[in-house]
N, C-alpha and C positions, 0 to 999 in steps of 0.2 A: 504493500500500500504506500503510498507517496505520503512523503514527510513535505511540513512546511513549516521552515522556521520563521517568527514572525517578531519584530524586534519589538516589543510589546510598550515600551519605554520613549521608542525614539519622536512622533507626536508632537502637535503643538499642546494638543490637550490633553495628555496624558494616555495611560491607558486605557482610559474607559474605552472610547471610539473603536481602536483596536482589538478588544478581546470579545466586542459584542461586531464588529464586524464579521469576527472569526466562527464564532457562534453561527452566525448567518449565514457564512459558508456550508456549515457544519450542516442545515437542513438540507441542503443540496445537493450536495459532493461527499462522497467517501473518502476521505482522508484523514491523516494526524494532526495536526499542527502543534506545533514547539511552543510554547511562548517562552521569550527568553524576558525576567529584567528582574524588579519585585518580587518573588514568589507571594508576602502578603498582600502586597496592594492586587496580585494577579488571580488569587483566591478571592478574594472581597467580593470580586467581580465576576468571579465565577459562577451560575446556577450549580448549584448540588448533582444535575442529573448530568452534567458534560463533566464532570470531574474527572472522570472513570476514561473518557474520551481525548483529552490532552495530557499531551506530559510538558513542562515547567522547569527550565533550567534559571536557576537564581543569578542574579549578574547586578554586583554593586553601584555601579558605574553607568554613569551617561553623555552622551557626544552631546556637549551646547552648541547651539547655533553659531555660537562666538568661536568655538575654538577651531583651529584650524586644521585642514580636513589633512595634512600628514600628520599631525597626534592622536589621530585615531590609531596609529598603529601600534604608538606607546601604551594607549590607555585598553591593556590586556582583560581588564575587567567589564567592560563598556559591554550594554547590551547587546549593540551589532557590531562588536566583536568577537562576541561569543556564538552570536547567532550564525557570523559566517563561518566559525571555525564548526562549528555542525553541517555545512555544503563540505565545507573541505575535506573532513574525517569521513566522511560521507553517512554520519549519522541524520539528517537531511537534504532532501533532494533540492531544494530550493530555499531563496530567501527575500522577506517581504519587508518593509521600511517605510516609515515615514518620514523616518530622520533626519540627521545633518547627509543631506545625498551626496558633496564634494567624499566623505569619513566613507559614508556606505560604497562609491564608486572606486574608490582608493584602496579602501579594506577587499574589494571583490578583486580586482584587478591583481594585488599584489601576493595576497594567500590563496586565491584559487588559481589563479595563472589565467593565461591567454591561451585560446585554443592551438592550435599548430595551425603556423602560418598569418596568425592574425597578428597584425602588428603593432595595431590600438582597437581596443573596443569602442563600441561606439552606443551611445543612450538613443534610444528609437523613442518618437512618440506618432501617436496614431492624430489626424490633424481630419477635422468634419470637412467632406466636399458637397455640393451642390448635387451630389449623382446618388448621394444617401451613402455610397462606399468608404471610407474612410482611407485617406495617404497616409504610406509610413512617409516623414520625415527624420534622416539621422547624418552627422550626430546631432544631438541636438544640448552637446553642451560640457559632455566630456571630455572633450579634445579641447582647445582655442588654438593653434598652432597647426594646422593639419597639413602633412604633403600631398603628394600627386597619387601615390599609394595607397595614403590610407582615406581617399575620399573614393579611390576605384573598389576599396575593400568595404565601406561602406554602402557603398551601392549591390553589391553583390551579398554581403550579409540581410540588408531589409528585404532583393530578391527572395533567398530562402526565406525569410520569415513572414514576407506575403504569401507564401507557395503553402507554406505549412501552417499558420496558425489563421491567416483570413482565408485558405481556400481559395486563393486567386491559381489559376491553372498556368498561366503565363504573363507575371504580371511588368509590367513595363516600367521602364528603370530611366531614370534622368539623372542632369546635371544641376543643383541650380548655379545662374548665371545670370548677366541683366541683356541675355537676349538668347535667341533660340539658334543664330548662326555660331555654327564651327568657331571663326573667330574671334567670340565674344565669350569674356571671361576674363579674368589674371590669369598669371602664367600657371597657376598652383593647378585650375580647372583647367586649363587647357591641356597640359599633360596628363591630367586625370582622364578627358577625351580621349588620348589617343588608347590610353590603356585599355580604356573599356570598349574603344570602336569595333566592331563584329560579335561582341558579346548579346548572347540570346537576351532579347526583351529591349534593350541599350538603345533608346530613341533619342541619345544628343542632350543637348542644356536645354533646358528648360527654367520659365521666369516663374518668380512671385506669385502672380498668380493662377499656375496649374497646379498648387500644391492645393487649393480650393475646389478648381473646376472640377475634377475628378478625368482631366487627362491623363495624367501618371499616376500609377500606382506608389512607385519608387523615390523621390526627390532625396538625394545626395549633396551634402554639403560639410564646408568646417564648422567644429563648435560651436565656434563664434558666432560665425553668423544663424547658424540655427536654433541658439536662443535668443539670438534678438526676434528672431520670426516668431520663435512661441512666445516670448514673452508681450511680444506688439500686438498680436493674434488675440492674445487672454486679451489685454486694453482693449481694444478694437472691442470684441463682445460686449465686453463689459459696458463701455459706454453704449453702445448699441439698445442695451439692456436696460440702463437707465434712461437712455435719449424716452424710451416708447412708450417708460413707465410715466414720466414726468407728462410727456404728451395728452398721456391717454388723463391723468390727473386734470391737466388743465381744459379739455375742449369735452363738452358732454357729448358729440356728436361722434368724437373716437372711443367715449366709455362702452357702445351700443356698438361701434365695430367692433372694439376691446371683446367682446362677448364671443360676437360671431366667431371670433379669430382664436377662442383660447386654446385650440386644440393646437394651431399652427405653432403657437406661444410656446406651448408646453412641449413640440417636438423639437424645434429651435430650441429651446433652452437644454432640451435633452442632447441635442447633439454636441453642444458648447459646453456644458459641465464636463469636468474631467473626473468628477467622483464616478462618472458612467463608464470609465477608462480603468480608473485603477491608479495605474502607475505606468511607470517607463521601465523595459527592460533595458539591460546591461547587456548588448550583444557584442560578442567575440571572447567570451570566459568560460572558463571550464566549470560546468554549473548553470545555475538559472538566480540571479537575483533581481530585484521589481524595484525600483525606485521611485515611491508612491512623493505624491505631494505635502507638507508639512501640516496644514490645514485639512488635512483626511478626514472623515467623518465616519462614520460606520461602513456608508453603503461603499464608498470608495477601496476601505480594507475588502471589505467582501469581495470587490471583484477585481483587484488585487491580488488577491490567494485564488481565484477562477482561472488568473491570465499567468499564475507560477505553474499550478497544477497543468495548462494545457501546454504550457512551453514544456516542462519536462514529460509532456504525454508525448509528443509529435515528435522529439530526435531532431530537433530545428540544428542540434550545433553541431550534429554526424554532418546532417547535408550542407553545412556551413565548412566543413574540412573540406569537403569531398569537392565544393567548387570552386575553392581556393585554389585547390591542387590544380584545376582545370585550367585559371586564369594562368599561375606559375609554370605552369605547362606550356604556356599561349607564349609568354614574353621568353622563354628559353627558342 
């Protein structure tokens, strides 16, 4: 049965969010989950009848937001340190956070290793399109420095992870760039073209906006840039969100559309919450860990531990070796 260790501590709002998230899982899915942090505080919170259902590794220590995400590696007692050293031992298959994510990305990368051939992992998040499918964007925030390499290894990692966990059969892979021709790009994406040019699915750079329309499956880029996109992305809604609210407040004649419209409301606002996501995996590590948002809530954890348990169902990091070897094959 698949284990999931779940950093029970790491939260803006403590454990509670967390452990009833899990719980939540727990009607739906046949699994373990770990909680690592508290034992007391992680009991309090427990129902009486899941007791019997989780096991509880106690862990003194916690990653502040303040501290800086290489002292994670000092602080051996920290809840998602302990929780990663259970992927590593392989006393769990997976690891779920809401934590300090620099500590969790850093912690994954350096005690579980990189797969073979991966040369940086890369944080994927799933981004809403106009076509109702969801784009992988990656990295999106791991990296800030990325080469020509590891933006072609990026693109070919979210391939496999479209293939396998969204069920895209052949899904389509870009650059992004600020334009759709060959010549458009820094030099960092323009090498990252060549590498990828004949690669199955590899339709070229791609802008801004096809990470929305639901053109690409795939969108490729460095760290950098691809949290400024999610983070201008989140903005963007957000105001969005309040613009329609404040609207529909002042004009009586939009409160009566407001009405008509709440279904549209509520599936927009569904596609744009990221509790509906989970988290961001950690692709190109040996293992499966989820880098949930700090501000998690229940439902968020829940499908969080949905989206560890189907990454470690699917074997997403075999087919992620196996087409490394293809491309390193290609440039030989």
């Amino acid at each position: 049965m698949i284990k999931i260790a779940i950093d029970a501590m790491g939260g803006d709002f403590g454990p509670r969010p967390i452990v009833k998230g899990a719980m939540l899982a727990l009607k739906r899915k046949l699994f373990i989950p770990i909680f690592v942090g508290n034992k007391d505080e992680i009991l309090a919170l427990l129902p009486k009848r899941y007791r019997a259902k989780v096991s509880i590794v106690e862990a003194s220590d916690v990653i502040l937001m303040s501290d800086a995400a290489t002292d994670a590696v000092k602080k051996k007692e920290s809840s998602i340190y302990k929780a990663i050293e259970l992927v590593r031992t392989g006393e769990a298959h997976g690891v779920v956070s809401a934590g300090h994510s620099g500590a969790t990305m850093t912690l994954a990368t350096l005690r579980l290793g990189r797969l073979d051939g991966v040369a940086r992992p890369a944080l994927a998040t799933l981004m809403p399109t106009k076509s109702g499918r969801r784009s992988i964007m990656l990295d999106a925030g791991a990296n800030v420095d990325s080469k020509a390499i590891h933006i072609a290894q990026f693109a070919i990692m979210g391939g496999c992870y479209a293939e396998d966990l969204l069920k895209i059969p052949n899904p389509s892979i870009g650059i992004l760039a600020n334009g759709e021709e060959p010549s458009k790009g820094n030099e960092i994406t323009k090498e990252a073209f060549k590498i990828l040019n004949g690669y199955k699915g590899f339709k070229g750079n791609v802008e801004g906006t096809d990470i929305f329309n639901g053109s690409c499956d795939v969108i490729a880029c460095d760290g950098f840039i691809g949290n400024l996109v999610l983070k201008a992305s989140e903005g963007v809604a957000a105001t969005i969100s309040q613009l329609i609210k404040d609207y529909i407040r002042k004009s009586p004649v939009a409160i009566t559309g407001a009405l008509l419209m709440r279904k549209v409301f509520k599936l927009l606002k569904k596609q744009i919450d990221y509790a509906e996501i989970g988290g961001a995996p950690l692709i190109g590590i040996k293992g499966c860990a989820i880098v949930s948002h700090g501000k998690s809530n229940s439902k968020a954890i829940e499908n969080a531990i949905y989206q560890a348990i189907t990454y470690v169902d699917t074997g997403v990091n075999e087919h992620i070796v196996s087409r490394l070897k293809e491309l390193k094959n290609k440039e030989v």
